[in-house]
C-alpha positions, 0 to 999 in steps of 0.5 A: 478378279470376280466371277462377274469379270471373268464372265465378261472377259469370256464373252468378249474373248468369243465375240473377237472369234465372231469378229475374225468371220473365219470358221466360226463354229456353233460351239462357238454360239452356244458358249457365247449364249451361256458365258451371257445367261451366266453373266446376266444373272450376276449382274442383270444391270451391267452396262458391258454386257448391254453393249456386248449383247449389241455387238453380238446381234450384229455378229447374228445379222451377218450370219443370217444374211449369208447368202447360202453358197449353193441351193444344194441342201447336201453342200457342204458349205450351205449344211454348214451355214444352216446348222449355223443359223440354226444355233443362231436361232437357238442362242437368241431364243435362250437369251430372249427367255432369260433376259427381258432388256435383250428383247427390247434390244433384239425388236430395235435391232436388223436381226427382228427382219433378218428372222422375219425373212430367214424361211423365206430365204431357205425355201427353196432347199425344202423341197430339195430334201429327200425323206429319210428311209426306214434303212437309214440308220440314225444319227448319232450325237445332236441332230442337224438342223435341216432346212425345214426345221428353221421356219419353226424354229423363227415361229417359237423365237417370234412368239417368245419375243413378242411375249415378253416385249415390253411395248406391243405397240412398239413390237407392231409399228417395227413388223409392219415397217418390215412387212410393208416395206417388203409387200411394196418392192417391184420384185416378186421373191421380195413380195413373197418374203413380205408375205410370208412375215405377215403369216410368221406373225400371225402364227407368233402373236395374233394380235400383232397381227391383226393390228397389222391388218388394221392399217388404214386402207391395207386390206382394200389396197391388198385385194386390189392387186392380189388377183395379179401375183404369183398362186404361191403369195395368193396361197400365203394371203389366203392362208394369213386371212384364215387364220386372222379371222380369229378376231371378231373386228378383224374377221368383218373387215376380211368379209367386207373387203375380201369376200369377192376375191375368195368366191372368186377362187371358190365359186366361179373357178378363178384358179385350178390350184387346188391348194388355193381353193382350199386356203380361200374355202376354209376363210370363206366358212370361217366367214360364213359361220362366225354368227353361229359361234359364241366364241370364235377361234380359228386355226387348228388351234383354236377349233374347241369352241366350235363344237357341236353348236348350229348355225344362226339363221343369220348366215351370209352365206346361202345353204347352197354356198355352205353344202358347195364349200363342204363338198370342195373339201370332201373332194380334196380329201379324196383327191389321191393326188393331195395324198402327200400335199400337206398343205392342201390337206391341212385346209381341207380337214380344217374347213371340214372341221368348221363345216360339220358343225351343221347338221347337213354337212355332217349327214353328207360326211357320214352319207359318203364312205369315200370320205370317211375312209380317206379321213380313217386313212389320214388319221393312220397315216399323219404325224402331224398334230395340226392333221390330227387335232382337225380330224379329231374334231370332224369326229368329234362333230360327228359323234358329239350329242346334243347338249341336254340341258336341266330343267333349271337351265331351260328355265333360265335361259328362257328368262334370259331370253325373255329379258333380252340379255341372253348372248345372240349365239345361246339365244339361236342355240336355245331355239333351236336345239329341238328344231334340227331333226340331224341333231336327234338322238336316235340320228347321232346313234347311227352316225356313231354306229357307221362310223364303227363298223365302218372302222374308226378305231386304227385311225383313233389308235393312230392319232391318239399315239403321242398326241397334244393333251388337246387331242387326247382330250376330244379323243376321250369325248369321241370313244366315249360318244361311240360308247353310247350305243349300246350297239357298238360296245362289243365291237369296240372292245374287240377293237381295242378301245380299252386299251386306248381308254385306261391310260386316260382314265387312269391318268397314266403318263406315257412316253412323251405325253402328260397326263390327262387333264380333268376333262380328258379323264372324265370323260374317258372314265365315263366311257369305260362306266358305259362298257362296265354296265353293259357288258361282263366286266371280265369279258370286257376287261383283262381280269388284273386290269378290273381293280384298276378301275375302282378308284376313276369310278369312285372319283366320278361320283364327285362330278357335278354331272348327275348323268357321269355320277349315275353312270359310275353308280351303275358301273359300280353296282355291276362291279360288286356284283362279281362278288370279287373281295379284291375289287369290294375292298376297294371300294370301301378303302377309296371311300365309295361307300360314303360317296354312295350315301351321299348321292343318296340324297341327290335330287335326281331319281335315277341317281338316288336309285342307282346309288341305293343299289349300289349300296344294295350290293355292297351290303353283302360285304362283311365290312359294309355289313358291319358297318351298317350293324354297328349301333354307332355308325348304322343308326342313321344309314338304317333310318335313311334306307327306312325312309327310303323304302317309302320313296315314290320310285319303285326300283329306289324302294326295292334296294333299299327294302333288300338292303333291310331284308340282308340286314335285318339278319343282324340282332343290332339292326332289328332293334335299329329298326324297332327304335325309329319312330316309322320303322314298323310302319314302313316295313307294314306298308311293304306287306300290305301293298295291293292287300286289301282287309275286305273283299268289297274293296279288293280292286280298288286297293289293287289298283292303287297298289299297282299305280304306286309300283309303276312309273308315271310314263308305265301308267298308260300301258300298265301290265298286269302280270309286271305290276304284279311282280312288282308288288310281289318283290317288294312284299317278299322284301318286306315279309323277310324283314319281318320273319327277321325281326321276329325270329332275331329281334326276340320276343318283344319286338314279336310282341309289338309287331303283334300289338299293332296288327302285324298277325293279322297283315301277315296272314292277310298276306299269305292270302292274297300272294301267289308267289311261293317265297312271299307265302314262305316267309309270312308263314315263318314269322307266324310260326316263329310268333306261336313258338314264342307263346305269342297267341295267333287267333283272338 
């Protein structure tokens, strides 16, 4: 007998047990749904299995119209039928997920109704169910099914099915014959259950779903007696509206044919439930923002796209309609008798989560203390994701700057905008990114610093603990947005904001949780870079914990982001300065010592300065010293700092000319030095800056020196003593650099410095400065010449 026989003989051996109806177990179920995935995968096109897989959906209908014995869910005989349903459920999610033609089978069958209705059916038993406490033990073996557990259960079995179902169409006309046929019944429980499928439907397949609604004539024919039923289908309605408006074609039927009736709760106090109120000002705002968004997604899966971005000035909605749906939220919130409600919870976090998108509700959220200790409170106290995913986003909002464009990207979107091709939302965005003085910098900074004091931190700690990647990921952008005052650092870290950043950043895969996405750990790295700037590391971070963040930091110098790769740069630079070999060695082993010298030639100053400073740093390194020495590998690194020593940039000019200063120390770099074409030149212009060879010319030379040291935006105020300074740092640069050539070079690299009139500068030099270690340094090369036999005077 073969294997494939077998297999049908077992199957046919459990369906005659389901056949007798008598105590029937789950075991049962479940070695019927493994003797099926076994015997499918032997032979995917036996007509005996298709014909069992028939019987066994009958076998499945009858169970899950049992109606329960009693709506006591401790009953023995109700608790028994439940964990029955339930592997019913489990057995024909397995089999939709291993078995394409039993999908087909499943939608053409009772059983697709029989699922849709079930959570309607065990309603009742869930608020009859008592939480567990914290002294009752846990059980052991499998965990029971409970009632509340089954309405998820049918949500992932629709989803999956409708997934993979081979006719969508087909999956649609069979749901809303089911659905209608419910909708329509003289009974209220009948009309309940209809619409209670409508909502199971949207959450398995959104676009199942809207086709749904896109029945001719169904929304006019729903709102026309909508205001006669029960608060709770109102309730599921509303609800089922919200989240259709997902879909742009659906959302403009629901507000055309639907607005009234939402106002009506809304506005003109049509109802006193406040879950009601909640469900219909979340659809509302939906509704009223759907213009400002690029790409509209609703429901707390879908609230990405909607942060940070203005409204358009096309709203339907009045200003006063939006600040009134903002404070009905606010009031939810702080309501202490909503505490517990999930429900009205869940549609007042999610609308405020749209809501703060504009600029005035988020001052009205930051401006009301009340509230942002009820959202703190929240995020503590939830363990439900949706919750924490729309709170993340309130302040994510909240916290969130204004997108700062390049200037190529300004340019850009002004060609666009000229030429008329530009996306209606980038357009209103683009214009008016400057105009809303709620979205400044300085604006953000304090939102950020209130919400720290205020204390943020036990509630981001509490959401961040087993989080969707989602939530983790505007975790990340929240800390590091908090991050950016350079006022909220210290308390942060007391705050233990490191703790929550490193396993981000170091893509650490915790308990039940993956690892962090590329967005999630750039910006959490990036948020760490802002600690390690401004703070002392080894007070910011636990000493063991230091070398960890060497390679996120090297890794964030590949973004594309110039303001990520100047933080790391900068986080880097203080870094080494610690002068830790653990921590230096690891740079040059991760390879940071090329990217470094790559972002050397970015086209951004402040990145081309930071990364020369870095490598400033690093020069103090034997390995980076040796490295920079070697006539083979250091030639070009030599004729890069030499050119930069010439760059526009004073700050950019000063590291690379202490970078020479170091290593000029090395007989192999003088004579690197020697050997490019400009190298005395450049070194020349260091010590002859604000020089001047005459005195009739001295304040014109001055002044231009001090020009070249400050930037166009120190211009206007220019200090003299700072301007000074500067010229002085660079001077003493340069002056080193010559004392080294001199007394390493050897002789003839003297004697053509003296050929071209280094003497006579260098002298010059001891003139004008007043800075003792410049003064020092041109008197030594000076002595070191005439001790060479190199002739001082004519």
């Amino acid at each position: 007998m073969s294997a494939t026989i077998e297999q049908e003989d077992k199957v046919n051996e459990l369906l005659q047990t389901l056949e007798a109806g008598q105590d029937v177990q789950p075991s049962h179920i479940t070695d019927l749904t493994a003797a099926f995935v076994a015997t499918v995968a032997k032979a995917p096109d036996s007509s005996t299995v298709r014909q069992q897989q028939k019987a066994y959906l009958g076998h499945c209908h009858t169970i899950l119209t049992n109606k329960l014995p009693t709506e006591d869910p401790t009953d023995d005989d109700t608790s028994a039928l439940i964990q029955l349903q339930g592997t019913v459920l489990k057995s024909l999610l397995r089999l939709v997920m291993n078995d394409v033609p039993f999908v087909d089978a499943f939608i053409d069958s009772d059983v697709l109704a029989d699922v849709l209705r079930l959570p309607s059916t065990v309603a009742s038993l869930i608020s009859t169910v008592e939480p567990n406490t914290k002294s009752t033990p846990a059980p052991t073996g499998p965990k029971p099914t409970r009632p509340q557990d089954l309405k998820p259960m049918v949500a992932i079995l629709l989803s999956k099915s409708f997934e993979t179902a081979s006719n969508k169409d087909h999956v649609r006309d069979k749901s809303t014959e089911i659905i209608l046929t419910d909708i329509g019944s003289d009974k209220v429980k009948t009309r309940a259950t209809g619409f209670q499928s409508l909502h199971l439907v949207f959450q398995a397949d959104m676009a199942i779903g809207c086709g749904i609604l896109a029945k001719d004539g169904l929304l006019v024919e729903l709102m026309d007696c909508i205001e006669l039923e029960t608060e709770d289908i109102q309730i599921t309605l509303t609800e089922t509206l919200s989240m259709a408006c997902a879909d742009a074609k659906t959302r403009t039927a629901i507000g055309l044919h639907c607005s009234e009736f939402l106002k009506s709760i809304v506005m003109r106090g049509a109802t006193k439930n406040q879950h009601l109120k909640g469900a219909a000002a979340v659809a509302l705002t939906k509704i009223s923002l759907s213009e400002s968004r690029k790409d509209p997604s609703v429901g707390m899966n879908g609230l990405d796209g909607a942060s940070n971005q203005a409204p358009s000035n096309g709203s339907n909605n009045s200003a006063e309609e939006e600040a009134q749906l903002a404070r009905l939220f606010s009031t939810l919130l702080k309501d202490d008798k909503n505490d517990k409600i999930n429900g009205i919870q869940l549609n007042a976090v999610e609308g405020l989560a749209y809501a703060s998108i504009q600029g005035p509700v988020k001052q009205l959220i930051i401006s009301d203390k009340a509230l942002l200790l009820s959202l703190f409170q929240l995020g503590e106290d939830t363990k439900n994701n949706p919750l924490k995913y729309g709170l993340i986003i309130i302040f994510n909002n909240l916290t969130a700057f204004r997108k700062r464009l390049s200037p190529e990207q300004e340019q850009m979107l002004k060609l666009k905008k000229m030429a008329g091709t530009l996306p209606k939302s980038e357009s209103g965005r683009l214009q008016n990114q400057d105009d809303d003085p709620l979205d400044d910098e300085v604006v953000v900074n304090q939102r950020n610093i209130t919400l720290t004091k205020l204390g943020i931190m036990p509630a981001l700690h509490a959401i961040g603990h087993q989080a969707s990647e989602n939530i983790r990921q505007s975790l990340a952008q929240v800390l590091r947005n908090l991050i950016t005052p350079p006022e909220t650092r210290g308390l942060l870290v007391q705050q233990g904001v490191v703790r929550l950043l490193m396993p981000m950043a170091l893509q650490q895969q915790q308990q039940q949780q993956p690892p962090s996405s590329e967005a999630t750990k750039t910006a959490a790295i990036q948020a760490l870079a802002k600690l390690s700037i401004t703070l002392d590391p080894r007070l910011t971070f636990k000493n063991q914990r230091i070398p960890e963040l060497v390679k996120p930091l090297i890794w964030l110098l590949e973004s594309t982001d110039q303001l990520c790769q100047f933080e790391s740069l900068m986080a880097l630079t203080n870094l080494g300065s610690m002068g830790d070999i653990q921590v230096l060695s690891l740079i040059v082993q991760d390879g940071g010592i090329e990217k470094m010298e790559n972002l050397q030639f970015s086209e951004h100053n402040l990145v081309r300065r930071a990364a020369t400073e870095a490598l400033c740093n690093m020069i103090f390194f034997e390995p980076v010293f040796e490295l920079y020495s070697d006539p083979k590998q250091g030639k070009n690194k030599i004729h890069l700092m030499l050119a930069l020593c010439d760059a526009d940039d004073f700050m950019t000019r000063r590291a690379a000319s202490g970078a020479l200063a170091v290593l000029s120390t090395s007989p192999e770099v003088c004579t690197m030095i020697i050997g490019q074409t400009r190298g005395l030149e450049i070194l020349r212009s260091l010590i002859t800056l604000g020089v001047s060879e005459s005195p009739d010319d001295a304040d014109e030379v001055e002044a231009k020196a001090i020009e070249d040291v400050m930037s166009d935006q120190e211009a206007a105020v220019v200090d003299h003593a700072v301007a000074v300074g500067r010229m002085d740092e660079l001077r003493h640069r340069g002056a080193e650099c010559f004392k080294n050539l001199i007394t390493i070079g050897g002789k003839e690299i003297s004697e053509k410095i003296a050929s071209e009139g280094g003497i006579q500068q260098l002298a010059q030099l001891i003139q004008a400065s007043q800075h003792e270690a410049v003064r020092y340094c041109a008197m030594e090369a000076l002595k070191a010449m005439s001790d060479q036999g190199i002739r001082l005077q004519k």
